[in-house]
Residue frames as a rotation matrix with the C-alpha (Angstrom) as fourth column:
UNK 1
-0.947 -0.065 0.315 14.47
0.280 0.314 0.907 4.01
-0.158 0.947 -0.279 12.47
UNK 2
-0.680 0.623 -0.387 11.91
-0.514 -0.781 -0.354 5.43
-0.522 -0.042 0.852 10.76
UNK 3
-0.711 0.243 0.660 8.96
0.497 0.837 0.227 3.39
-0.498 0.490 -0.716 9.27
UNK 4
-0.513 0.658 -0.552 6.45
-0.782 -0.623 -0.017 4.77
-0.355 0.423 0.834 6.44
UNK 5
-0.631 -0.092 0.770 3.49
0.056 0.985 0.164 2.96
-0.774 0.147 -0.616 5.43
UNK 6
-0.688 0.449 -0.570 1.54
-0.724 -0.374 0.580 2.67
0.047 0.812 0.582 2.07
UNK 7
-0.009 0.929 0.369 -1.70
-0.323 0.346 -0.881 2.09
-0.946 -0.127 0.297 1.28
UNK 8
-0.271 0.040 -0.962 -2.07
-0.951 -0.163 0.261 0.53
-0.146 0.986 0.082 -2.46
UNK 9
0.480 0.621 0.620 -3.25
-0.283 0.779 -0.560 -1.82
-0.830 0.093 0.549 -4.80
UNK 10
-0.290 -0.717 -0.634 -0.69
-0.743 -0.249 0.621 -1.73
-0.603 0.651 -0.461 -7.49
UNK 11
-0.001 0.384 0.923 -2.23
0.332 0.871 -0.362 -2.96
-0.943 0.306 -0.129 -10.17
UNK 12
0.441 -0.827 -0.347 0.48
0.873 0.485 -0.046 -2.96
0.206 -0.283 0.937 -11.78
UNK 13
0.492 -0.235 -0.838 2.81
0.371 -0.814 0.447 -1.04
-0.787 -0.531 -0.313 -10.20
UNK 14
0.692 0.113 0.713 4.05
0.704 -0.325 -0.632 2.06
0.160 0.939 -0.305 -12.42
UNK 15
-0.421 -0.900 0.116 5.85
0.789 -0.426 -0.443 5.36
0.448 -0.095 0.889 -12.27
UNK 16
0.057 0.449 0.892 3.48
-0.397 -0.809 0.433 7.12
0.916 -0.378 0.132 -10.63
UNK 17
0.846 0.532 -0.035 3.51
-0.241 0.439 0.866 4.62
0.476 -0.724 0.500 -8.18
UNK 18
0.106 -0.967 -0.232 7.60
0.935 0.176 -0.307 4.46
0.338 -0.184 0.923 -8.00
UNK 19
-0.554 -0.584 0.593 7.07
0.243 -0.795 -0.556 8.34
0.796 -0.164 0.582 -7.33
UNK 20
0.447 0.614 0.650 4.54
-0.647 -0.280 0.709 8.28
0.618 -0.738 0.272 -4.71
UNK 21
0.758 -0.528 -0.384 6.93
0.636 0.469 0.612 5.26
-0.143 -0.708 0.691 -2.81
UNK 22
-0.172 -0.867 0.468 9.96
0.878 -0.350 -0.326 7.87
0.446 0.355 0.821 -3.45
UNK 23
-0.117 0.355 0.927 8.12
-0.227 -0.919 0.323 10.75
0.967 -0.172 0.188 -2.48
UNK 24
0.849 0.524 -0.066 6.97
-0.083 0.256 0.963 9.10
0.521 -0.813 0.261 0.68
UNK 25
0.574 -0.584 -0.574 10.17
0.819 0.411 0.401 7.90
0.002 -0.700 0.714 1.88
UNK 26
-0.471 -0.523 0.711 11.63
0.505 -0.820 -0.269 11.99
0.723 0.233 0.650 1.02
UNK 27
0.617 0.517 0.593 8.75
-0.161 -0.655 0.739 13.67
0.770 -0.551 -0.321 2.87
UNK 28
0.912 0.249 -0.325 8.58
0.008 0.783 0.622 11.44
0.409 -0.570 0.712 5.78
UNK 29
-0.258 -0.942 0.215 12.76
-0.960 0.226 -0.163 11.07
0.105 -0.248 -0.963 6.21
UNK 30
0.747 0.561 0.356 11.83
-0.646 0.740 0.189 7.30
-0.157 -0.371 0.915 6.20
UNK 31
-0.203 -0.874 -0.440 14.22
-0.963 0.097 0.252 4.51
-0.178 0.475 -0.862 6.20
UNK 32
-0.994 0.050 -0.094 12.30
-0.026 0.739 0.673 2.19
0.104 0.672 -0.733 5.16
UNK 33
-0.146 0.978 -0.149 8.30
-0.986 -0.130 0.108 1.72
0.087 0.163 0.983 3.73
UNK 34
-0.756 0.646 0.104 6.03
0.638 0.763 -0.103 -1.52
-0.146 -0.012 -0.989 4.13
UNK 35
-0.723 0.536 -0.436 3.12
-0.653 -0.324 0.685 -1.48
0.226 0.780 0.584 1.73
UNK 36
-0.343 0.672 0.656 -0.33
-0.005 0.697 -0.717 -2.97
-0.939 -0.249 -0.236 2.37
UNK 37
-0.821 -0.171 -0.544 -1.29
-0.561 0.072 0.825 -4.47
-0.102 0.983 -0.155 -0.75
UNK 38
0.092 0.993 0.077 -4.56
-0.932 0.113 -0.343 -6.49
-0.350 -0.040 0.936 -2.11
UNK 39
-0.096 -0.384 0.918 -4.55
0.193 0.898 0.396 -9.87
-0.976 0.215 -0.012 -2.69
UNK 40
-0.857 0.150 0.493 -5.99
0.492 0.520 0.698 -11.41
-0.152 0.841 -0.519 -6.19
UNK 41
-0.046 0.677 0.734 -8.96
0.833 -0.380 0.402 -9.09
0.551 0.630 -0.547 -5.98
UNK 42
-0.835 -0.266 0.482 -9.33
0.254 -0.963 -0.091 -5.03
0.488 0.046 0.871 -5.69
UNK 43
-0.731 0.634 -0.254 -11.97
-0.310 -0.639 -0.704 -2.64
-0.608 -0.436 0.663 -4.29
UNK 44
0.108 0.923 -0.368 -15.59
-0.924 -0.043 -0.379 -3.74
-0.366 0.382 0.849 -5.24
UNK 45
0.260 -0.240 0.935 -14.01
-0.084 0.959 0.270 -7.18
-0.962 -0.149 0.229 -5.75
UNK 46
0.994 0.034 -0.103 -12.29
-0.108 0.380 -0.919 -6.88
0.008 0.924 0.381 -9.18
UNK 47
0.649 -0.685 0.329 -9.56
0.564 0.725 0.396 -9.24
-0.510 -0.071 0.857 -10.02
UNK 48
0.381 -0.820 -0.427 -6.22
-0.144 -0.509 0.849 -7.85
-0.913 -0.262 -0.312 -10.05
UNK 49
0.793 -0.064 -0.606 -4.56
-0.592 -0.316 -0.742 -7.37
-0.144 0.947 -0.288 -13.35
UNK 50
0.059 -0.961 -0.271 -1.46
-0.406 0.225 -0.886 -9.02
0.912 0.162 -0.377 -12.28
UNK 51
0.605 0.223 -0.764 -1.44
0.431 0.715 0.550 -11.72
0.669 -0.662 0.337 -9.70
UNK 52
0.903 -0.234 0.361 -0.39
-0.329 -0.917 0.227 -10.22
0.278 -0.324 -0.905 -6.40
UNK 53
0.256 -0.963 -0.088 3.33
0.286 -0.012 0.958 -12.12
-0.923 -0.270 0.273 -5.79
UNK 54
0.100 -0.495 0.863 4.12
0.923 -0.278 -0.266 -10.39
0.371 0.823 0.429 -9.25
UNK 55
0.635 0.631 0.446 2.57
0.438 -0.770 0.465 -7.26
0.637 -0.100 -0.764 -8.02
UNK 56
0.681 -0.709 -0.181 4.76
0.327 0.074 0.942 -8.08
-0.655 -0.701 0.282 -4.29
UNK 57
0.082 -0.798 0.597 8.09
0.985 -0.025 -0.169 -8.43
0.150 0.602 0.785 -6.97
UNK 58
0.203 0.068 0.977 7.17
0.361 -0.932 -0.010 -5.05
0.910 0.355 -0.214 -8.78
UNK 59
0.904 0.425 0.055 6.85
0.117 -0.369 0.922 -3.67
0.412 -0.827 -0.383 -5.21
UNK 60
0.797 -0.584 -0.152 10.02
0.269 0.117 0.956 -5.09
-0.541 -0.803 0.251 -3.76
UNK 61
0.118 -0.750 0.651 12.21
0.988 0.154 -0.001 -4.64
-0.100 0.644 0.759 -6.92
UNK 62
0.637 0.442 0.632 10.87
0.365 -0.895 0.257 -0.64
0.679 0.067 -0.731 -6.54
UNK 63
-0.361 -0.858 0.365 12.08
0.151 -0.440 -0.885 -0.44
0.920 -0.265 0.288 -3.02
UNK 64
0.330 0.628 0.705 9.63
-0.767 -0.257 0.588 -1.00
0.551 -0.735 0.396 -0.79
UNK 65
-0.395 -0.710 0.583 11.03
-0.908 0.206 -0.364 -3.08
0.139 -0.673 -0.726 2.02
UNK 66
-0.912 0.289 0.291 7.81
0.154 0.899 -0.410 -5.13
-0.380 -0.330 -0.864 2.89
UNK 67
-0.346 0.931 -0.116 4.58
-0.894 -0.290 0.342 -5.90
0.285 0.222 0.933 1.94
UNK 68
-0.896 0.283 0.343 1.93
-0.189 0.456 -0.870 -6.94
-0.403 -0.844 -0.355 3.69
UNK 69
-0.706 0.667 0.238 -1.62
0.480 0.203 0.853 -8.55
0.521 0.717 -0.464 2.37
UNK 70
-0.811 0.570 0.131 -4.72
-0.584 -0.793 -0.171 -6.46
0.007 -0.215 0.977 2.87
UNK 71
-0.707 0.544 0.453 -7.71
0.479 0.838 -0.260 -9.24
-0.521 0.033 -0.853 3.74
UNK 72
-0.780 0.491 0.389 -9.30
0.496 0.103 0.862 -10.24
0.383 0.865 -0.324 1.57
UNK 73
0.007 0.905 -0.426 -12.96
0.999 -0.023 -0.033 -8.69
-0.040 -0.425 -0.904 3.62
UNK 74
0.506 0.203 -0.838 -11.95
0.099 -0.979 -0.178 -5.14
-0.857 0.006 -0.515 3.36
UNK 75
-0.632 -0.769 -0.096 -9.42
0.019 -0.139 0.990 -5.36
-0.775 0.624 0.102 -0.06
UNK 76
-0.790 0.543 0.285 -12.69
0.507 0.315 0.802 -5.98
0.346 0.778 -0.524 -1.75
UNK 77
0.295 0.795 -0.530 -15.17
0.896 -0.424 -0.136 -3.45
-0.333 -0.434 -0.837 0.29
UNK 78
0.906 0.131 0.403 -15.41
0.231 -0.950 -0.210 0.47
0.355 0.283 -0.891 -0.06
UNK 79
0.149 -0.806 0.573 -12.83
-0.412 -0.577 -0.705 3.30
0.899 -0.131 -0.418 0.32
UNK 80
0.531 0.538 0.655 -14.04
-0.289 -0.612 0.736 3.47
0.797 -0.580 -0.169 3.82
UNK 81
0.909 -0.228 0.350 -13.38
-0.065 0.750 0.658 -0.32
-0.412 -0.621 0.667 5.07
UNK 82
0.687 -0.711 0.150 -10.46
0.569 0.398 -0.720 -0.81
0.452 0.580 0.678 2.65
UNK 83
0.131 -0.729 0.671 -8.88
-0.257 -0.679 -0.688 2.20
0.957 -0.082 -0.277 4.62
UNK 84
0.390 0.238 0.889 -9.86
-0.921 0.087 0.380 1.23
0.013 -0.967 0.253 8.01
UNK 85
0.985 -0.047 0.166 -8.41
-0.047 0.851 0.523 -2.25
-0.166 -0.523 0.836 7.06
UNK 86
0.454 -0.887 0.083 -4.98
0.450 0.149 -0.880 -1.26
0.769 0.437 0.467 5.48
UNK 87
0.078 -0.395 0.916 -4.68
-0.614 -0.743 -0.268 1.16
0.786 -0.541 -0.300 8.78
UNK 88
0.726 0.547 0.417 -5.89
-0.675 0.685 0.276 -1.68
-0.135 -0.482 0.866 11.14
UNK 89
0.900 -0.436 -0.018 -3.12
0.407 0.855 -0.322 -4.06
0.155 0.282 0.947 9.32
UNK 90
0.327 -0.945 0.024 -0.12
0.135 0.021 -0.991 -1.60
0.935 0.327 0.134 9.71
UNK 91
0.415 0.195 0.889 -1.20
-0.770 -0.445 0.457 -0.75
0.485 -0.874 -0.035 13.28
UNK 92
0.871 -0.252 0.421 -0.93
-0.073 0.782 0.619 -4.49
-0.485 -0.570 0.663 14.29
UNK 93
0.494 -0.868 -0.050 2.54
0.508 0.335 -0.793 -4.71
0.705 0.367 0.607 12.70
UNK 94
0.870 0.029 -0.492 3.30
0.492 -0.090 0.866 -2.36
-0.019 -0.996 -0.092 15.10
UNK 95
-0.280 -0.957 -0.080 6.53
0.798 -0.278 0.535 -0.50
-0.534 0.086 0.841 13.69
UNK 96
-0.318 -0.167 0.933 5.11
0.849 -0.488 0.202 1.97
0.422 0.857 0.297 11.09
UNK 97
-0.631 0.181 -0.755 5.42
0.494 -0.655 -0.571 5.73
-0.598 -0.733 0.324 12.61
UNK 98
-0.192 0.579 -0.793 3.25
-0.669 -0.668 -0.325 7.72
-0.718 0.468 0.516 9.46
UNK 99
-0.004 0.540 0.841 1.09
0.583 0.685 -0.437 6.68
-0.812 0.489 -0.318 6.85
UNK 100
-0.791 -0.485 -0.372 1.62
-0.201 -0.369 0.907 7.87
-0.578 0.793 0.194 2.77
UNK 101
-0.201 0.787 0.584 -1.69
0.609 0.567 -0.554 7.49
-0.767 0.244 -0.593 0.56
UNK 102
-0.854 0.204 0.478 -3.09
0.288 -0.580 0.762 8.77
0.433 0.788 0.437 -2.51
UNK 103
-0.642 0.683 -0.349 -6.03
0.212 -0.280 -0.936 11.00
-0.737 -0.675 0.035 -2.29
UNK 104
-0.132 0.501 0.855 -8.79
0.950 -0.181 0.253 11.61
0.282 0.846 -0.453 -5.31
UNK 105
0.755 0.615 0.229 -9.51
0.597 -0.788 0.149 14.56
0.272 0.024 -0.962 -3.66
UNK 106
-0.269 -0.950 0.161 -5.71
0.646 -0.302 -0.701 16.16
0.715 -0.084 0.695 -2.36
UNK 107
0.033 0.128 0.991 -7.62
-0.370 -0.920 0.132 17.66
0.929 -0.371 0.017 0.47
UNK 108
0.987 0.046 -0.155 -7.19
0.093 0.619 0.780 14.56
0.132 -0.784 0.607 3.28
Protein backbone atom coordinates (compact mmCIF):
# COMPACT_ATOMS: atom_id res chain seq x y z
CA UNK A 1 0.00 0.00 0.00
CA UNK A 2 0.98 3.10 -0.96
CA UNK A 3 0.89 6.19 1.41
CA UNK A 4 1.05 10.01 0.16
CA UNK A 5 1.39 12.78 2.45
CA UNK A 6 0.16 16.48 2.39
CA UNK A 7 1.34 19.36 3.72
CA UNK A 8 -1.63 22.10 4.21
CA UNK A 9 -3.50 24.44 6.07
CA UNK A 10 -6.83 24.39 4.43
CA UNK A 11 -8.24 27.28 5.28
CA UNK A 12 -10.97 26.39 3.98
CA UNK A 13 -10.49 23.70 1.94
CA UNK A 14 -11.45 24.44 -1.87
CA UNK A 15 -11.06 23.17 -5.40
CA UNK A 16 -7.78 23.87 -5.79
CA UNK A 17 -7.18 22.08 -2.85
CA UNK A 18 -9.59 18.95 -3.94
CA UNK A 19 -7.19 19.06 -7.11
CA UNK A 20 -3.90 19.14 -5.52
CA UNK A 21 -5.32 15.95 -3.01
CA UNK A 22 -6.49 14.28 -6.51
CA UNK A 23 -3.51 15.11 -8.27
CA UNK A 24 -1.36 13.74 -5.54
CA UNK A 25 -2.97 10.52 -5.12
CA UNK A 26 -2.74 10.22 -9.53
CA UNK A 27 0.96 11.15 -9.63
CA UNK A 28 2.11 9.20 -6.74
CA UNK A 29 -0.27 5.83 -7.61
CA UNK A 30 -1.29 6.34 -3.89
CA UNK A 31 -3.91 4.46 -2.12
CA UNK A 32 -4.42 6.47 0.30
CA UNK A 33 -3.18 10.35 1.59
CA UNK A 34 -2.89 11.59 5.35
CA UNK A 35 -2.76 15.35 5.57
CA UNK A 36 -0.86 17.38 8.18
CA UNK A 37 -3.03 20.13 8.98
CA UNK A 38 -2.83 23.36 11.47
CA UNK A 39 -4.65 23.58 14.37
CA UNK A 40 -6.80 26.95 15.24
CA UNK A 41 -3.90 29.09 14.14
CA UNK A 42 -1.78 29.35 10.65
CA UNK A 43 1.76 30.45 9.71
CA UNK A 44 2.83 33.70 11.58
CA UNK A 45 0.10 32.72 14.06
CA UNK A 46 -3.14 33.80 12.29
CA UNK A 47 -6.35 32.27 13.34
CA UNK A 48 -7.79 29.90 11.01
CA UNK A 49 -10.84 30.94 9.13
CA UNK A 50 -12.68 27.86 9.95
CA UNK A 51 -12.06 25.98 13.11
CA UNK A 52 -9.82 23.03 12.34
CA UNK A 53 -12.44 19.81 13.06
CA UNK A 54 -14.55 21.65 10.27
CA UNK A 55 -11.46 22.11 8.27
CA UNK A 56 -10.60 17.93 9.36
CA UNK A 57 -14.57 17.29 7.88
CA UNK A 58 -13.83 19.36 4.60
CA UNK A 59 -10.63 17.23 4.44
CA UNK A 60 -12.15 13.85 5.14
CA UNK A 61 -15.43 14.41 3.16
CA UNK A 62 -12.69 15.32 0.06
CA UNK A 63 -10.95 12.06 0.48
CA UNK A 64 -8.19 12.32 2.38
CA UNK A 65 -7.99 9.28 4.61
CA UNK A 66 -6.32 10.96 7.72
CA UNK A 67 -5.34 13.94 9.17
CA UNK A 68 -2.99 14.65 11.44
CA UNK A 69 -2.42 18.07 13.65
CA UNK A 70 0.66 20.10 12.87
CA UNK A 71 1.89 21.57 16.59
CA UNK A 72 0.96 24.16 17.39
CA UNK A 73 5.20 25.53 17.71
CA UNK A 74 5.91 25.13 14.09
CA UNK A 75 1.97 25.58 12.54
CA UNK A 76 2.53 29.10 13.67
CA UNK A 77 6.47 29.65 12.72
CA UNK A 78 8.01 30.25 9.14
CA UNK A 79 7.90 28.22 5.87
CA UNK A 80 11.08 26.75 7.07
CA UNK A 81 9.94 25.24 10.64
CA UNK A 82 6.33 24.72 9.50
CA UNK A 83 7.98 22.36 6.82
CA UNK A 84 10.47 20.74 8.95
CA UNK A 85 7.49 20.16 11.39
CA UNK A 86 4.77 18.76 8.96
CA UNK A 87 7.84 16.41 7.59
CA UNK A 88 8.99 15.56 11.21
CA UNK A 89 5.08 14.66 11.99
CA UNK A 90 4.57 12.31 8.92
CA UNK A 91 8.00 10.72 9.49
CA UNK A 92 6.96 9.66 13.08
CA UNK A 93 3.70 8.19 11.74
CA UNK A 94 5.86 6.11 10.04
CA UNK A 95 3.73 4.79 6.94
CA UNK A 96 3.85 7.71 4.42
CA UNK A 97 6.27 6.62 1.34
CA UNK A 98 6.27 10.44 -0.67
CA UNK A 99 5.36 13.75 0.24
CA UNK A 100 2.76 16.18 -2.15
CA UNK A 101 3.10 20.09 -1.38
CA UNK A 102 2.39 23.26 -2.96
CA UNK A 103 5.25 25.37 -3.99
CA UNK A 104 5.11 29.47 -4.51
CA UNK A 105 7.90 29.02 -6.50
CA UNK A 106 7.16 25.42 -8.79
CA UNK A 107 10.87 24.97 -8.76
CA UNK A 108 11.22 22.60 -5.30
Amino acid sequence: MRIVGLITEYNPFHNGHLHHLQESLRVTGADAGVAVMSGHFLQRGEPALVDKWVRTKMALDAGVDLVLELPFPFACNSAPYFAMGAVQTLNAFGVVDTLCFGSESGEV
